[in-house]
N, C-alpha and C positions, 0 to 999 in steps of 0.2 A: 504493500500500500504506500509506504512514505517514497521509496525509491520511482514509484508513479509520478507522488506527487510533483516530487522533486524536478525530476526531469523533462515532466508534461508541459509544468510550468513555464521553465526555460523554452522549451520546443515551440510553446506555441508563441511567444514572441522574436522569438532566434531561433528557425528551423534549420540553418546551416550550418550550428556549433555543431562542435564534438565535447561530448560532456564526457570528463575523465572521473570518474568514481572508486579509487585506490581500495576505499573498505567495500566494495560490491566485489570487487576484480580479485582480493586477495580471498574472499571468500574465509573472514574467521567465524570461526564457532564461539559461543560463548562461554565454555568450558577454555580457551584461550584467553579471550580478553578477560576473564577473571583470572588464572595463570598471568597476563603479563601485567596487569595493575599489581597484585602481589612482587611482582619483581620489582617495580616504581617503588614499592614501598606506601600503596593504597592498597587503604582498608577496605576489604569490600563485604555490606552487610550478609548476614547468614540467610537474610530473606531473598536476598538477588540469587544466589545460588538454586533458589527452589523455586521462582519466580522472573518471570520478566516485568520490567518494573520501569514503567516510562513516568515523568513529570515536567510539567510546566509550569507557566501561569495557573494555568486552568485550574487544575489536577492531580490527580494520579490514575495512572490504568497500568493492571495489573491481572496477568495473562499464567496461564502454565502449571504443574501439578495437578490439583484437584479441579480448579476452577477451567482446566481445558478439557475435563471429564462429565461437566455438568453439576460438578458435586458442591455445596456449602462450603463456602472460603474459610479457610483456618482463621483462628485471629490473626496470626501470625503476618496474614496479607493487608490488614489494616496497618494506615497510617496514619493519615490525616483524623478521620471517623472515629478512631479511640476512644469511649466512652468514659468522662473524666467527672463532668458534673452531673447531682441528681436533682437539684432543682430547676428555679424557673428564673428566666430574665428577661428583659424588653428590649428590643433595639428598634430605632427610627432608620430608613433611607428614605433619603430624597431624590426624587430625578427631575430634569429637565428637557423634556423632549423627547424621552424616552432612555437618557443618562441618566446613572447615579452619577450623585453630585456631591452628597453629605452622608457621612454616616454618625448619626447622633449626634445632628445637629453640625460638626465638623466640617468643615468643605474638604476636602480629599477629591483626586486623582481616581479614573476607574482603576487601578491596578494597587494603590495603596486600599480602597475599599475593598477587592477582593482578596487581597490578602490577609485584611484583619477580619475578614467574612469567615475565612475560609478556618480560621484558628478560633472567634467565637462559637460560631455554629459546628465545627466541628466537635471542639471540646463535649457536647449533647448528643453526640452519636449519630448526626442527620449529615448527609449527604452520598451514602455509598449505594450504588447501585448495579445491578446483573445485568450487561447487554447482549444480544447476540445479535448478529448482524451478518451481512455479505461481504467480504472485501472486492474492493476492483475486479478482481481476478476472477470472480466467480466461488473460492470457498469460503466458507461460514466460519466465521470466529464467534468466540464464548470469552468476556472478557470481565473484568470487572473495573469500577470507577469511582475513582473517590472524586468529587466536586462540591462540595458544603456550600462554599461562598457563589460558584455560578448557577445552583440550583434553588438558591436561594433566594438571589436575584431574580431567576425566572420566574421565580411563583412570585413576587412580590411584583414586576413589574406587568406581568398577567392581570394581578388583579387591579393593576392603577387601571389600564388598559378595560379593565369590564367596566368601568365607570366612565370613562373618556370617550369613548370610541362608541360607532355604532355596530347595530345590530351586522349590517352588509359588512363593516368594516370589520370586527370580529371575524365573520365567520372566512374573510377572505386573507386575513390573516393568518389563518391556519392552514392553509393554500399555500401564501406565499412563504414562510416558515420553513415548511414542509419540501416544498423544492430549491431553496435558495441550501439547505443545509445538506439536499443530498445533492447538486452541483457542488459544493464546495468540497465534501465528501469524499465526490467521483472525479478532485482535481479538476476540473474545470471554471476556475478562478477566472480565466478572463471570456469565457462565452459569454455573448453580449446580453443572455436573459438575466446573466450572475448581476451585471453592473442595471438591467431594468431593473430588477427586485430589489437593489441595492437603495434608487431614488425612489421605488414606490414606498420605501422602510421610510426614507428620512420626511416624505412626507406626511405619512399616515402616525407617525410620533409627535409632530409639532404639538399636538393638543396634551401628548402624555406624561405630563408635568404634575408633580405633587407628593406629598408626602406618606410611604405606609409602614405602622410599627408593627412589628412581629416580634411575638411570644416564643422564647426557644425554653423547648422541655427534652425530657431524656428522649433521644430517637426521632423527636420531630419538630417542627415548625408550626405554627398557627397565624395566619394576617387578622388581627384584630381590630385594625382602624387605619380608617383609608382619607386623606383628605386632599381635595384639587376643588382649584376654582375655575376648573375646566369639566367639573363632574357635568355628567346629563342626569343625572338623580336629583330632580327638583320639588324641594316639598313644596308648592302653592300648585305647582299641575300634580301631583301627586292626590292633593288635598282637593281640589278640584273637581280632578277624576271621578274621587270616592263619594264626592256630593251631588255629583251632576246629577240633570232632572232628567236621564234620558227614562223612557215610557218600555215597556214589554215589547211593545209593539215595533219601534224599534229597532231595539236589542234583535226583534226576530230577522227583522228585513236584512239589518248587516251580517245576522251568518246568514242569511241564503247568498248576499251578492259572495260573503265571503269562499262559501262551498260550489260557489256557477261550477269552476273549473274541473273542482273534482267530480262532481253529479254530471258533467258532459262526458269526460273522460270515459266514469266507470260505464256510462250507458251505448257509450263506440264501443267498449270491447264487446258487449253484449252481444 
């Protein structure tokens, strides 16, 4: 998958390099590169040895032993997700536009917030997840992923987003999500749908601005309070609604107009 990436990338903007790859070409095994770090004089943890064990920003993902059998990960495979605290605490983010912007109140950096995300909400045991999936290539990996702070983010900014956004835009949003992540996935960073989905995102955020606290408990998350002055949640049409003078009569006419479509439909199959 990454050696895809890597050189998909390149190809498609410089199709006449020669891309040289000395670790592809020398073909080491990992039972080597743990052998020659030991010669360096690196220490290499006893979880690498039973494990492949990739991190970033992001993460952690963690591959190999049991978990390429299907089977419930050791502890041992935990890193980040460590369950440390048994109570309960609150944190604020802020976003602008569809960025974190603040965490508790702080202005921070997206990369300083997920950092500190990732060691709060970790510390509570939430963030580790089982995926399986297709690689490039055709075979199916079984992996596992530590993410606390960017799952955390997601649900949080999901739920600004159920307030901000409409019904169409919601639902087309999981559309474009959906395929912008498996173009990215499938190495095709510069197909030109990657960089459409890219301005239909920066647009459909402008309104996703505000603030949500979430409750971290042993193992999970909870959004407790959500506040934008961009909300569509208006209590005087709310309160409106529920007083209106509409009559039975009505209430009937607008489902029939509302059912025309289906009552035509089911009576052509007929």
């Amino acid at each position: 998958n990454d050696q895809v990436r890597f050189d998909s990338a390149l190809l498609s903007l410089k199709p006449d390099i020669k891309i040289i790859c000395p670790i592809k070409a020398l073909n080491i095994t990992r039972d080597e590169e743990i052998e020659y770090l030991k010669e360096k004089g690196i220490e290499v943890p006893s979880s690498s040895k039973k494990y492949s064990i990739n991190e970033n920003v992001f993460g952690i993902t963690v591959s190999g032993s049991e978990i390429d059998k299907n089977l419930e990960p050791s502890k041992e495979a935990y890193t980040l997700t460590k369950q440390k605290n048994i109570g309960q605490e609150y944190i604020t983010i802020e976003f602008d536009q569809g960025l974190p912007i603040k965490l508790n109140s702080q202005p921070k950096d997206g990369l300083e917030i997920l950092k500190e995300l990732n060691k709060l909400i970790g510390a509570y045991g939430f963030g580790a997840k089982i995926y399986t999936g297709d690689c490039i290539i055709g075979i199916k990996g079984h992996i596992m992923f530590e993410a606390p702070g960017l799952l955390a983010l997601i649900k949080a900014h999901q739920k600004l987003e159920q307030i901000t956004l409409t019904k169409k835009q919601l639902a087309f949003n999981s559309l474009a999500s959906q395929t912008w992540s498996d173009l990215v996935y499938s190495a095709l960073y510069y197909e030109p749908l990657t960089k459409d989905l890219e301005e239909y995102a920066d647009s459909v955020q402008e309104k996703v601005t505000g603030k949500v606290k979430i409750k971290l408990i042993p193992n999970n998350i909870e959004i407790v309070e959500l506040q934008s002055n961009n909300s569509l949640i208006k209590d005087k049409i709310a309160t409106y609604a529920q007083k209106a003078n509409w009559n039975a009569e009505q209430a009937d006419g607008f489902i029939k107009l509302y059912t025309l479509q289906e009552v035509i439909a089911n009576a052509a199959s007929k």
